[in-house]
C-alpha positions in Angstrom: 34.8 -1.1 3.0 31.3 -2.1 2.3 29.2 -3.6 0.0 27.6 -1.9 -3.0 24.0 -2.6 -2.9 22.0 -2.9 -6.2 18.6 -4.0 -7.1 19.1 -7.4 -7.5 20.8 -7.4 -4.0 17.3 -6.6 -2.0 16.0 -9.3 0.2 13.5 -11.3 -2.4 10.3 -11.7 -0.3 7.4 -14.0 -1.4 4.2 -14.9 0.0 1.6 -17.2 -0.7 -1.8 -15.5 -1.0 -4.0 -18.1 -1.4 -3.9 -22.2 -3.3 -2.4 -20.9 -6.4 -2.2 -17.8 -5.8 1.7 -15.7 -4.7 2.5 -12.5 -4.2 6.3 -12.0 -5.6 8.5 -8.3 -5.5 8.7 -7.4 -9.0 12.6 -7.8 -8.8 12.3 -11.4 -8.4 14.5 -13.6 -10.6 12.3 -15.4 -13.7 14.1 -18.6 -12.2 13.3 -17.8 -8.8 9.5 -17.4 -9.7 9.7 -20.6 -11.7 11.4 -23.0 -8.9 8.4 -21.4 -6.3 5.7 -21.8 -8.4 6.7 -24.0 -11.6 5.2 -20.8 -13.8 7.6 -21.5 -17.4 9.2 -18.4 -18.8 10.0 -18.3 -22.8 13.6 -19.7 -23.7 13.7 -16.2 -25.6 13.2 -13.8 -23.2 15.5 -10.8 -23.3 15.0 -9.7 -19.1 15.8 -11.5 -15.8 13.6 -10.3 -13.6 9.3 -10.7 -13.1 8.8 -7.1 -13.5 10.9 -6.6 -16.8 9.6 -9.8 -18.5 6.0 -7.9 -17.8 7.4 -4.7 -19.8 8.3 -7.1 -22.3 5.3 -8.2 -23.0 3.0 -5.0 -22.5 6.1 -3.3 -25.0 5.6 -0.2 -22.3 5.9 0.9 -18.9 4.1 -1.0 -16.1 1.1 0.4 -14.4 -1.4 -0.9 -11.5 -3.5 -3.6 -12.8 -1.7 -4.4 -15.6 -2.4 -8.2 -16.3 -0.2 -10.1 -18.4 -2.2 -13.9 -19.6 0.9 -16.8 -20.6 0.3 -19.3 -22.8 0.3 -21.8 -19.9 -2.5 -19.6 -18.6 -0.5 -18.4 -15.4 -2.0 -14.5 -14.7 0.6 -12.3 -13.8 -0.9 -8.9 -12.5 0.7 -5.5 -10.9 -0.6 -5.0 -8.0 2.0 -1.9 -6.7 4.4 0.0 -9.1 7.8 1.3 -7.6 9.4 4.1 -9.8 9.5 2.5 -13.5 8.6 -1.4 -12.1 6.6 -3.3 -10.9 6.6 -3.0 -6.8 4.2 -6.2 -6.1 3.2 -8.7 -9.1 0.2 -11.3 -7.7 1.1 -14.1 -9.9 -2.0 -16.6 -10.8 -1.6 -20.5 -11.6 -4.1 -21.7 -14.2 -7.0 -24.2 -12.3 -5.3 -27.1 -13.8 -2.0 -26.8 -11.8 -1.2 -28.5 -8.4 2.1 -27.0 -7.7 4.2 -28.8 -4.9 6.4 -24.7 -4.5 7.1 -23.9 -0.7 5.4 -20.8 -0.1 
């Protein structure tokens, strides 16, 4: 018998666009995205992946473009929407950070 394949069991693939700058699959893990990039997530967030902490915040559905600001100043934007989430999400550090994240 096989596996049964989900979302979360897709190969998470991230680049690094530019200093500071990642391109991350909207199903990546908030932990995942935080150990690549050191971008905090809120203690009281209620989703596990990028693209459903950005539905959190927006309190709707993703679209292209959407840009989601932190606290921290990190820029999370959708750059490709899959179905209900977000396909691509270019995340942005603030000009203050020098991450040490493999790309």
């Amino acid at each position: 018998m096989g596996d049964i394949a989900d979302e979360f069991d897709e190969e998470t693939v991230a680049r690094r666009d530019a200093e500071r700058i990642w391109i991350v699959p909207g199903t990546m893990r908030q932990d995942e995205l935080t150990r690549l990039t050191g971008m905090p997530f809120p203690d009281d967030t209620e989703t596990e992946t990028v693209s459903g902490w950005i539905v959190e915040c927006l309190g709707r559905l993703v679209q292209e473009g959407d840009t989601v600001v932190t606290g921290h100043g990190w820029k999370l934007r959708v750059v490709t929407v899959e179905g209900l989430r977000a396909g691509e999400v270019e995340v942005r550090a603030p000009a203050d950070h020098h991450a040490q994240a493999v790309s």
